[in-house]
C-alpha positions in Angstrom: -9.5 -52.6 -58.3 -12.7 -54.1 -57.1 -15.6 -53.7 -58.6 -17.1 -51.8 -55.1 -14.2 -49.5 -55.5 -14.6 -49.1 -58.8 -18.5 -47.7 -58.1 -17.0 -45.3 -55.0 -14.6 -44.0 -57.4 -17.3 -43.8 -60.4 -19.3 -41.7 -57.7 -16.7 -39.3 -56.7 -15.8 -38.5 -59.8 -19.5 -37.8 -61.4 -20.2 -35.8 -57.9 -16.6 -34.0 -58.9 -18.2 -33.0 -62.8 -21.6 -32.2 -61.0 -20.2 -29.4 -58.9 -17.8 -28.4 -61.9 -21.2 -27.4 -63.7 -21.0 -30.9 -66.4 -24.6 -32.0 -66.5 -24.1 -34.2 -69.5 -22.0 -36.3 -70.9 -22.9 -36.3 -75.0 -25.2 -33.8 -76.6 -28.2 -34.6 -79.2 -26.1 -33.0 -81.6 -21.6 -33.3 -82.2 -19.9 -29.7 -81.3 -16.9 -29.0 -82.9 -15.0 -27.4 -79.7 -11.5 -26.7 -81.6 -13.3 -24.5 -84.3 -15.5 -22.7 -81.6 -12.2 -21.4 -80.0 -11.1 -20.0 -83.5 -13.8 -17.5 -82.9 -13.2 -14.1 -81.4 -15.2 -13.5 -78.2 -17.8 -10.7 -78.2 -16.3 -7.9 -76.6 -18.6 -5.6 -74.5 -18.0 -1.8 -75.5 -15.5 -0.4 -72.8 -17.4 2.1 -69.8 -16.1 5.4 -70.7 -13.3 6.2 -68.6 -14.4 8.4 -65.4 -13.6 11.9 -65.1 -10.7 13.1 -63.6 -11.9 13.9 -60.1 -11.2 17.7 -59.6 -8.5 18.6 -56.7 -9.9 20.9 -54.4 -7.4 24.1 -53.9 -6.1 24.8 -50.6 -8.0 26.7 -48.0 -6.6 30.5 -48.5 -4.4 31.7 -45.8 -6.8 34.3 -44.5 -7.2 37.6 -45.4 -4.7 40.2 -46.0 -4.4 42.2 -42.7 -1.0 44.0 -43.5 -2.9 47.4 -44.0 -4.6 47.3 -40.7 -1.8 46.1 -38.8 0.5 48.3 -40.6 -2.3 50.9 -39.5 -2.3 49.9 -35.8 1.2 50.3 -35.8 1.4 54.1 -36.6 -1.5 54.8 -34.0 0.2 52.9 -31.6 3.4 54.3 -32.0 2.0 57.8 -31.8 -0.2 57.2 -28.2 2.6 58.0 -25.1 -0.2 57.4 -22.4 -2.5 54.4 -22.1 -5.5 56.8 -22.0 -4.2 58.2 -25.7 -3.7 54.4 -26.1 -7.4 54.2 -25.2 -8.7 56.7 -27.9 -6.6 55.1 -30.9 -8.0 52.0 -30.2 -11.6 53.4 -30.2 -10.9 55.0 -33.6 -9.6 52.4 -35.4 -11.4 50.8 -38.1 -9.2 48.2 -39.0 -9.9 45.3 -37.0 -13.9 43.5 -38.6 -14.9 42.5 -35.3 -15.5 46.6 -34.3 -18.7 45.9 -37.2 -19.4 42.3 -37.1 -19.5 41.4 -32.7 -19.3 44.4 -31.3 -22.4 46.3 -30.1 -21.6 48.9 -28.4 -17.6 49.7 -27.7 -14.1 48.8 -27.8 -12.9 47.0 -24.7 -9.6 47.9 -23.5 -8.3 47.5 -19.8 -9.5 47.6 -16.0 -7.2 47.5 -13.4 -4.0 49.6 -11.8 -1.4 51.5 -14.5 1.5 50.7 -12.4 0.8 46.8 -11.9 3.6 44.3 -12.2 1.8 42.0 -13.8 -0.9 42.0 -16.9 -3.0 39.5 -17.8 -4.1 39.1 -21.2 -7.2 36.9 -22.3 -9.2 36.5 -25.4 -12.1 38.7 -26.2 -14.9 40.7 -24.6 -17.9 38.9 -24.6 -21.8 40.3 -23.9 -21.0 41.8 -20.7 -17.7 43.2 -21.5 -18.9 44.8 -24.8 -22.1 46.3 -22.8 -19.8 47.7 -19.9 -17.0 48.4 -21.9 -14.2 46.7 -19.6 -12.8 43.0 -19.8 -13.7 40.2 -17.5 -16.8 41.5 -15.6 -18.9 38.8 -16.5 -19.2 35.3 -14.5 -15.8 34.3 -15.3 -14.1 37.5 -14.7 -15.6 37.2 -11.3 -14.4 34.4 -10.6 -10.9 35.7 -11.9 -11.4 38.6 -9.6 -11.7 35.8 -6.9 -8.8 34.2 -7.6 -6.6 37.5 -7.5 -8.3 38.2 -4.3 -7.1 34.6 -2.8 -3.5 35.5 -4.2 -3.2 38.7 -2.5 -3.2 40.2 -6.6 -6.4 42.5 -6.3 -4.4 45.9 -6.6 -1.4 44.3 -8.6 -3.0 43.5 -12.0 -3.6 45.1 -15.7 -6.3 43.0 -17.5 -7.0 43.1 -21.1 -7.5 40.9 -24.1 -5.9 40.3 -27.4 -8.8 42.0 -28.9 -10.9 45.0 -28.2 -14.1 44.1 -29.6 -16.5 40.8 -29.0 -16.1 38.5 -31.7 -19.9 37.3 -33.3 -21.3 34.8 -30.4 -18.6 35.0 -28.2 -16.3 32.5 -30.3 -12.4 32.7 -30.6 -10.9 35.8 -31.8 -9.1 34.4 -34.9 -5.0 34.8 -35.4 -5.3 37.4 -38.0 -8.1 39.5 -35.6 -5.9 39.2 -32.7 -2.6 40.1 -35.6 -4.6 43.6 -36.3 -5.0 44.1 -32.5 -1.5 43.0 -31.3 0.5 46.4 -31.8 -2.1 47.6 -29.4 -1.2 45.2 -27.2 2.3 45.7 -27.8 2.0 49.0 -26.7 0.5 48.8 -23.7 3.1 46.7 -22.7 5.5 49.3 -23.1 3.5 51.6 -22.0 2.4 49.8 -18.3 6.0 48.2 -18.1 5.1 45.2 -16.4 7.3 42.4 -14.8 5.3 39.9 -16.0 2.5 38.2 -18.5 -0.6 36.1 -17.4 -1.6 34.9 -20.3 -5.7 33.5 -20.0 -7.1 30.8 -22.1 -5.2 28.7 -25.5 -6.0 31.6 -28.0 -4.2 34.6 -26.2 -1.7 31.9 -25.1 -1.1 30.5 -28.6 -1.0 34.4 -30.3 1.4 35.6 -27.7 3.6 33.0 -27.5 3.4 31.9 -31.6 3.0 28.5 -30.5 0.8 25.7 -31.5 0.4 23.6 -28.5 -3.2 23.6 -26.6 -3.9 25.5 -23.7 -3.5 22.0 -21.4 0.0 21.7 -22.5 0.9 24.9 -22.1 -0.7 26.0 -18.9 1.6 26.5 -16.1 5.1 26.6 -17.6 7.3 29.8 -18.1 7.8 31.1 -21.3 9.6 34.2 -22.6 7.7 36.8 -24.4 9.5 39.0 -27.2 8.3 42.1 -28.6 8.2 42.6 -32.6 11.4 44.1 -32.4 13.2 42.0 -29.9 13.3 45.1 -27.5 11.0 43.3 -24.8 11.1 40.5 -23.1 9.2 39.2 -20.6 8.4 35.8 -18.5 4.9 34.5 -19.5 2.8 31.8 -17.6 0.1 30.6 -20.3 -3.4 29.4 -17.5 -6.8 28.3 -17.5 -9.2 30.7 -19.1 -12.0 31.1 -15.7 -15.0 30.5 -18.3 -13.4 27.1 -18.8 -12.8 26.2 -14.9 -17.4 27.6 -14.7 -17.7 24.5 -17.2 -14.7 22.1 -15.6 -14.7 22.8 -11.8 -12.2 19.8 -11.1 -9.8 22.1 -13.6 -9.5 24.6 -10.8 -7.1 23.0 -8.8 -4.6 23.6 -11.8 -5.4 26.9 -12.2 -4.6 27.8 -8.7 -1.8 26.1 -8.8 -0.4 28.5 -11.8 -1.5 31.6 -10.1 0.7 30.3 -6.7 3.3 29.9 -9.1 3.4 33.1 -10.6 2.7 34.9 -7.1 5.9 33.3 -5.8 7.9 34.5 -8.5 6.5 37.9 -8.8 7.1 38.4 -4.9 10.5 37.5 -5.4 12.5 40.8 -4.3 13.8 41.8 -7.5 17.8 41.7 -7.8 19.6 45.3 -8.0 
């Protein structure tokens, strides 16, 4: 080797130590390295292990409604009109929402008693609870509308899946609209209708025991069944109006259920 390639290679290789850390060669003083690693390293003292990290239970199911549906069962049962129906309801204590939303009464029905077809929405809201009907606020005119357009006006039975306004208008929840359902029930045997318009994703989804939003649901047939298996009827889950106030483009598929249904329930029915 050269002596110029000797100096490059010098170079690299004290440019090599320099980045390794090595910044001399011999100390003032010789350093036994071999005895050094005969002695034990200082251990730090070990971080306390962390607390186990406490698993949360599981939200509870809900409350336990089986008294009050239970209850609503034996009023309903005992009611053989819808005006009797009416009175029970308005009596009842079981359901919260009669002493948490509602201000002023229960909110049953509007419409005609022989109707072949009943709609059932989600709750009373401000309007219903101070008139004491359902739908007679913005959106139920709107709904009225509609029916008018369809030629429904004198062929519908509206209700909701409750009978009292939940707090703020919000959803009724599934075991609120559980307590209420014999009720409903009821009035279904009661009015003997050909078929179910079911208004807005939480009367759809408590009718129909299915957990599919209201978009994927709207404007297909489904078959209600009563507790006992006793009734069935075809159901057409749609829009709820208040939504189609917020989402006017929505209204073309809303009208398109109601055509739907109004097709089928002018079929002439078979002997």
């Amino acid at each position: 080797m050269n002596p110029a390639s000797r100096d490059i290679a010098a170079e690299s290789l004290l440019a090599f130590w320099a980045e390794a850390g090595v910044d001399a060669m011999l100390l003032d003083e010789p350093f036994d390295r071999i005895e050094a690693g005969k002695i034990a390293p200082i251990r730090l003292p070990e971080k306390p292990a962390a607390a186990p990290i406490a698993i949360r239970a599981a939200p509870a199911a809900g409350p336990d409604v089986s008294q009050a549906v239970a209850e609503a069962r034996r009023l309903a049962a005992a009611a053989p009109t819808l005006e009797a129906l009416k009175a029970a309801i308005e009596a009842f204590d079981g359901c919260p929402l009669k002493f948490e939303g509602a201000a002023r009464q229960s909110v049953f029905y509007r419409g005609s008693i022989t109707a072949p077809l009943m709609v059932i929405g989600e709750g009373p809201g401000q309007e219903e609870d101070a008139q004491g009907a359902p739908f007679v606020g913005r959106a139920g005119q709107l709904l009225d509308r509609m029916f008018a357009a369809a030629g429904l006006t004198d062929q519908v039975f509206i209700t909701n899946s409750v009978f009292w306004r939940p707090p703020g208008n919000r959803n009724p929840s599934p075991g609120e609209q559980r307590v209420c359902a014999p009720f409903l029930e009821r009035a279904i045997q009661l009015l003997k209708p050909r078929m179910l318009l079911l208004v807005g994703g939480p009367s759809s989804k408590a009718m129909l025991k299915r957990e599919e939003g209201i978009l994927s649901l709207r404007g297909r047939w489904f078959e209600w069944k009563s507790e006992d298996g006793a009734v069935e009827l075809p159901a057409m889950p749609t829009l709820h109006p208040a939504f189609l106030l917020r989402q006017p483009g929505a209204k073309k598929k809303a009208w398109s259920d109601l055509l739907t249904l109004t097709e089928r329930l002018n079929r002439p029915e078979r002997p």
